[in-house]
N, C-alpha and C positions, 0 to 999 in steps of 0.2 A: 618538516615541511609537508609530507606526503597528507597526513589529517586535514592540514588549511587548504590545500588545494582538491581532496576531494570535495570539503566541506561547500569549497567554492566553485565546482564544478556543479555539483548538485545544486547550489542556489542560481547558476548560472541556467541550468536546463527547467527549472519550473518554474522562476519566473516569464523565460522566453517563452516557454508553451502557456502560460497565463493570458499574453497577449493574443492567440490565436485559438479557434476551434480545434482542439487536440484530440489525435486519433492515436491511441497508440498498437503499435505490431507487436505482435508474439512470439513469429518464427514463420518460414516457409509455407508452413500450413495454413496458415492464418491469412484472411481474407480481408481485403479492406471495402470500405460499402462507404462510396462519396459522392453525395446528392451532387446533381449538376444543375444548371437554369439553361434555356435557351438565350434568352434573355440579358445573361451577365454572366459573365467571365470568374471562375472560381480559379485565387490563388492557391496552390499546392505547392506543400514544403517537404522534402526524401528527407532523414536523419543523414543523407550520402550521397556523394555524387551519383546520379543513375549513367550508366552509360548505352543502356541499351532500351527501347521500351518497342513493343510488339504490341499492337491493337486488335483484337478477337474482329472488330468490325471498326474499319479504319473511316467510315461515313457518315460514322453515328458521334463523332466527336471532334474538336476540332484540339488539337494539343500544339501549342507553341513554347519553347523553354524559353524561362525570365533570364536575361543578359544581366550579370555580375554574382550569382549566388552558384557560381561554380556548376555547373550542370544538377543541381540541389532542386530549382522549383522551378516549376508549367504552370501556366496558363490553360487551364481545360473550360471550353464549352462544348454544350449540346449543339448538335447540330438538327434534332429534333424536337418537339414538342414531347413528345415522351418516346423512350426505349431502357433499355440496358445493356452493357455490353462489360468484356472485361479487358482490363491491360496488365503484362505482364515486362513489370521493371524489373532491369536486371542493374545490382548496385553496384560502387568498384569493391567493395569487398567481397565479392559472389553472393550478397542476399539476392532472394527473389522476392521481391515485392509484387505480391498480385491482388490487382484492384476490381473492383467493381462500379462501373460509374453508373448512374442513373438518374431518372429524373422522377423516379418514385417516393426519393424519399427529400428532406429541405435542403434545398442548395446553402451553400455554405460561401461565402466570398474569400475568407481566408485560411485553408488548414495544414494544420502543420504535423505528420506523419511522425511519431516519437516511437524511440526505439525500446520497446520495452525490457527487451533482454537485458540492454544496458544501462537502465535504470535500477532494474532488479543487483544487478550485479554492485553499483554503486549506493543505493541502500543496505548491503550485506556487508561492504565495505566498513561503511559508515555505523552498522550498528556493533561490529566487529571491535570499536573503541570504547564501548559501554559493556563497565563491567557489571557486580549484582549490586555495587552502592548505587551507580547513576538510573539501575533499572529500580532501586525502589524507591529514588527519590522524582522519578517520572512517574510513578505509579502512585504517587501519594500524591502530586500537583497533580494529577491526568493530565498530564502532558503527553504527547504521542514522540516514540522513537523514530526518524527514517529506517525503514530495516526491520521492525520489529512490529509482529503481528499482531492486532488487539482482538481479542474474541469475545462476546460476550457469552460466558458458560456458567447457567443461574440453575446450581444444584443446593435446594431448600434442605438443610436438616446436615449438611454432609458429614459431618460428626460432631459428640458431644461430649462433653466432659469435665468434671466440677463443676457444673451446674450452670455450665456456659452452651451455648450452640453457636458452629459455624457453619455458615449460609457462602459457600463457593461462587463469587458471580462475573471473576474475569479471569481471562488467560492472556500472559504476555508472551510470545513466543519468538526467538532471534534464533542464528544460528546456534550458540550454545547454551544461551539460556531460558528458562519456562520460568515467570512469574506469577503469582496467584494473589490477589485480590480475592480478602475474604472478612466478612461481615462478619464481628463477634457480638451475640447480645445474652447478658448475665439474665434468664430468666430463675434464678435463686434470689429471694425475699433478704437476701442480706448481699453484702457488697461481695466480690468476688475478686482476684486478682492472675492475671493471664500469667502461667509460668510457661515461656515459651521452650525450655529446652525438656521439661513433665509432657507438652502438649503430644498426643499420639495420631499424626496428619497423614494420611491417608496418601500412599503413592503406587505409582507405576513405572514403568519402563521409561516408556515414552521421556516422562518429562526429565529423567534422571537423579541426582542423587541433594538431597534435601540440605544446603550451604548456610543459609542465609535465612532470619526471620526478622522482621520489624515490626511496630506497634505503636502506634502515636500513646496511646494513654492505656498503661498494662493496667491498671486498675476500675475496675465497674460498678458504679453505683448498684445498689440495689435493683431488680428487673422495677420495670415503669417510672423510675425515678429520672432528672434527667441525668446524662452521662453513664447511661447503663450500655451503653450500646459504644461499640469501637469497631479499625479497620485494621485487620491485620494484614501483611502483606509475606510470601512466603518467596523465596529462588532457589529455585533446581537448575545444579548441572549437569551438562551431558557431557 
């Protein structure tokens, strides 16, 4: 059960942030920057009850909590034409959310404050289910993992061999494993054929220890011919 109900947690938290201006938090350190209007009343949504909030300049704003979202969202307007000032929420789990309201930058009518930590945490979760089959067959639809980081890393020439050159141009990166997307093109005047376990692929620490190869079509026409050219896809674990 524990997989469906992450699965459904996660669909539950981006669809709801879909419907609203989402800002999301990084941690204590982290500063949130939320345009005001004079004019009109900005909804604001905590990922958490707030139970405490402290105004740097309590006349520069007007803050009212919305009745039934659990002490969750205010009502903030300007109470001037232009200023800025800052609020310091305190959440019931002891986050400190500290804000920066302003009228410097666009008012926003509805936003909804996302907790990023734990988002991060439930993408890690979730990509934690995908082992090196479902990462190279995401990598061959490009399809994105929740969880797993796409990089684009376009190294021309990265090595050669039988008359083949691979062209390095993405990185998949999850908690344990590094994907590689890599361009094969047969520049030999005669057909060539990919021996993936012959091939000499270039490693490092970092990405770990070399598992897993695939290849939609090991054999290459001729160079300029069509189907001279293929995607190999490589997984290392850590």
């Amino acid at each position: 059960m524990k997989p469906i109900i992450t699965a459904l947690l996660l669909s539950i938290v981006l669809m709801t942030s879909a419907l609203a201006e989402s800002v999301t938090w990084r941690g204590p350190t982290d500063t949130l920057t939320l345009g005001l209007s004079q004019d009109d009343i900005s909804h604001i949504e905590f990922p958490e009850p707030i139970t405490n909030v402290t105004l740097e300049n309590p006349d520069y704003v007007d803050v009212l909590v919305v009745q039934g979202y659990n002490n969750r969202a205010f009502r903030v307007r300007s109470l001037l034409p232009k200023m800025a000032t800052r609020a310091f929420l305190t959440g019931q789990s002891g986050n400190t959310y500290i804000a920066v309201f302003t009228t410097d930058i666009p008012y926003r009518a509805f936003v909804q404050v996302v907790n990023g930590l734990e988002l991060d945490d439930i993408k890690k979760a979730v990509a934690k289910q995908f082992g090196p089959k479902e990462m190279v067959r995401a990598m061959s639809q490009d399809a994105d993992i929740p969880g797993v980081l796409r990089e684009t890393y376009v190294v021309p020439n990265w090595f050669k061999g039988g008359g083949l050159t691979f062209d390095l141009t993405e990185v998949w990166q999850s908690s344990t494993l590094t994907g590689l997307v890599v361009n094969v093109r047969n520049d030999s005047p005669v057909a060539a054929e990919v021996n993936l376990p012959a091939i000499a692929v270039p490693q490092t620490q970092e990405w770990g220890q070399l598992r897993y190869a695939a290849m939609e079509n090991l054999r290459l026409a001729p160079s300029g011919k069509a189907n001279s050219k293929g995607m190999l896809f490589l997984i290392f674990i850590r």
